[in-house]
C-alpha positions as CSV (number, residue, x, y, z in Angstrom):
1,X,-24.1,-9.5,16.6
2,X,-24.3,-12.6,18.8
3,X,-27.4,-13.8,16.1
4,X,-25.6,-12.8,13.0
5,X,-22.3,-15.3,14.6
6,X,-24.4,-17.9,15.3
7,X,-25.9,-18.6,11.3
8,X,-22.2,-17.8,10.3
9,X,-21.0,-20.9,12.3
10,X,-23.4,-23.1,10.1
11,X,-20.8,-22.2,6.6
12,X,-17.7,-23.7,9.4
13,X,-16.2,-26.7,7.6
14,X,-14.7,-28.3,10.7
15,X,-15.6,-31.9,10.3
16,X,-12.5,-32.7,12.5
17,X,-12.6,-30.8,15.1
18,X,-16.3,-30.8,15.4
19,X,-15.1,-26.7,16.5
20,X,-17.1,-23.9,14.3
21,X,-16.2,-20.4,14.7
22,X,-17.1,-17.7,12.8
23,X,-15.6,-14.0,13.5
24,X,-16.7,-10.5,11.2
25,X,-14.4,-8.0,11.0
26,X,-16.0,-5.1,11.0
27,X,-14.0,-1.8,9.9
28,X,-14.2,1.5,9.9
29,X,-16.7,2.7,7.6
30,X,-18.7,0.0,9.3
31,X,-18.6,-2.4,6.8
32,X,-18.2,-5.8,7.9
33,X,-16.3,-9.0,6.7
34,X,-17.6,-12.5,7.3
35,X,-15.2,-15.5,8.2
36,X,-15.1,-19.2,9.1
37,X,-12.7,-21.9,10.3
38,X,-11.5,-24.3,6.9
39,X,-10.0,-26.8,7.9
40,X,-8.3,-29.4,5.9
41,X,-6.9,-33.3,6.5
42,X,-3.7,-31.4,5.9
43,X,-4.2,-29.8,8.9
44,X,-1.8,-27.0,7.7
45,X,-4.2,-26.3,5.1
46,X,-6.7,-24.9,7.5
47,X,-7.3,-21.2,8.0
48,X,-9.3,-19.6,11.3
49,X,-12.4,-18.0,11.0
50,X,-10.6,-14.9,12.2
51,X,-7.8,-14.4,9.5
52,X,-10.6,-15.4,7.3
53,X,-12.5,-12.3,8.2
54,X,-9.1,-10.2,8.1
55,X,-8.5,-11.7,5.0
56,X,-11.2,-11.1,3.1
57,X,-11.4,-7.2,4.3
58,X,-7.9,-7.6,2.7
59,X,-8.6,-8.7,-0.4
60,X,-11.4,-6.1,-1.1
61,X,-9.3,-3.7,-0.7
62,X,-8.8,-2.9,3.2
63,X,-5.5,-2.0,4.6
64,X,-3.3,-1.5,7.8
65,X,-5.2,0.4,10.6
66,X,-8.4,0.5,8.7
67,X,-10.1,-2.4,10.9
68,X,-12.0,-0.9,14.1
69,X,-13.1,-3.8,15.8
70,X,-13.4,-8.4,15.3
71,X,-16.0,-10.1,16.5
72,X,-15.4,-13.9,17.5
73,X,-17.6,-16.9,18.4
74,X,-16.8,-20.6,19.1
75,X,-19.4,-23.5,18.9
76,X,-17.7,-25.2,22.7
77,X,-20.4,-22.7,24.8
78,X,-17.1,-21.1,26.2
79,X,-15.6,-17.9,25.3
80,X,-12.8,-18.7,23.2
81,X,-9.8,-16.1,22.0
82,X,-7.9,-16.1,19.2
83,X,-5.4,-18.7,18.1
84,X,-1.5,-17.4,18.2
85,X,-1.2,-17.4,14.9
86,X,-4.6,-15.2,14.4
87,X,-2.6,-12.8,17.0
88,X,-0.3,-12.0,15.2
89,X,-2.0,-10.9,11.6
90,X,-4.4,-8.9,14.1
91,X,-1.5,-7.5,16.0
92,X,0.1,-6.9,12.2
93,X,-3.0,-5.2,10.8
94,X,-5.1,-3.7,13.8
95,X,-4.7,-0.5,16.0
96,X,-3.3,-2.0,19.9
97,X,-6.4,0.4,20.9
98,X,-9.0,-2.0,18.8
99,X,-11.3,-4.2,20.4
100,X,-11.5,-8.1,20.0
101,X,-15.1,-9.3,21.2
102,X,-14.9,-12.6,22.1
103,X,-18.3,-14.2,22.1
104,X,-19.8,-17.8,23.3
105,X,-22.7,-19.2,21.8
106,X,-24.7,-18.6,24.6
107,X,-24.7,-14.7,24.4
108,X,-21.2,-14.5,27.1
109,X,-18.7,-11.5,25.6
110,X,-15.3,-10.9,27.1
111,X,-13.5,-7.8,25.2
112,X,-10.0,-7.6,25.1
113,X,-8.2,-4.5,23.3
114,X,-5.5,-5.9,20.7
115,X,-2.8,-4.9,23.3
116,X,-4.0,-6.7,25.6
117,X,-4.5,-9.9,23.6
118,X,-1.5,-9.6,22.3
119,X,1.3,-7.7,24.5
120,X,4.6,-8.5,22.8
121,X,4.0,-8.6,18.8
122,X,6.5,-9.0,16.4
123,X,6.5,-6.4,13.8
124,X,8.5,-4.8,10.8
125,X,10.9,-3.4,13.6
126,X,11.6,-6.8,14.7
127,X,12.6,-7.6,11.0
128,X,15.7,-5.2,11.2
């Protein structure tokens, strides 16, 4: 999987940052989703590699508690973790028993389960 990150960060479009990440969401039939940061001079514009990924599983017709597991990667060498932001659509669409892999470029993986990353999340319940 490491490998398979790795190309994806080349499609990154981060010439601001100078920060690729790629992430695949990979669900439970096994099939996986690809995603990359976009970002945008209106930096609100931009969208994580992660919700990308999330996204896209979305749109092809992928719902609530069918994602098993999200692979991440960042192009700093470090092991980076998901934004806030990307917490909370995984906290929204994933199991709390799911596994985040968070990956550095030079083969380094920290797992975290979704309840972990993400100990309070705000919810439908929270909507009430």
């Amino acid at each position: 999987m490491i490998e398979k990150l790795k190309k994806l960060q080349e499609n990154s479009y981060s010439p601001y940052s100078k920060y690729a990440v790629s992430a695949i969401a990979i669900m439970k039939d096994l099939k996986e989703f690809n995603g990359v940061n976009v970002e945008n001079a209106a930096y609100g514009a931009s969208i994580c590699a992660e919700r990308s990924a999330i996204l896209a599983a979305i749109s092809n017709g992928y719902k609530k508690g069918d994602f098993k597991e999200l692979y991440v990667m960042v192009s700093s060498g470090e092991v980076g973790t998901p934004c806030f932001e990307c917490r909370q659509v995984i906290s929204e669409l994933f199991d709390k028993d799911c596994i985040i892999h968070c990956c550095s470029n030079k083969g380094e993986i920290k797992d975290y389960k979704v309840g972990e990353l993400c100990p309070y999340p705000f919810g439908e319940e929270d909507l009430i």
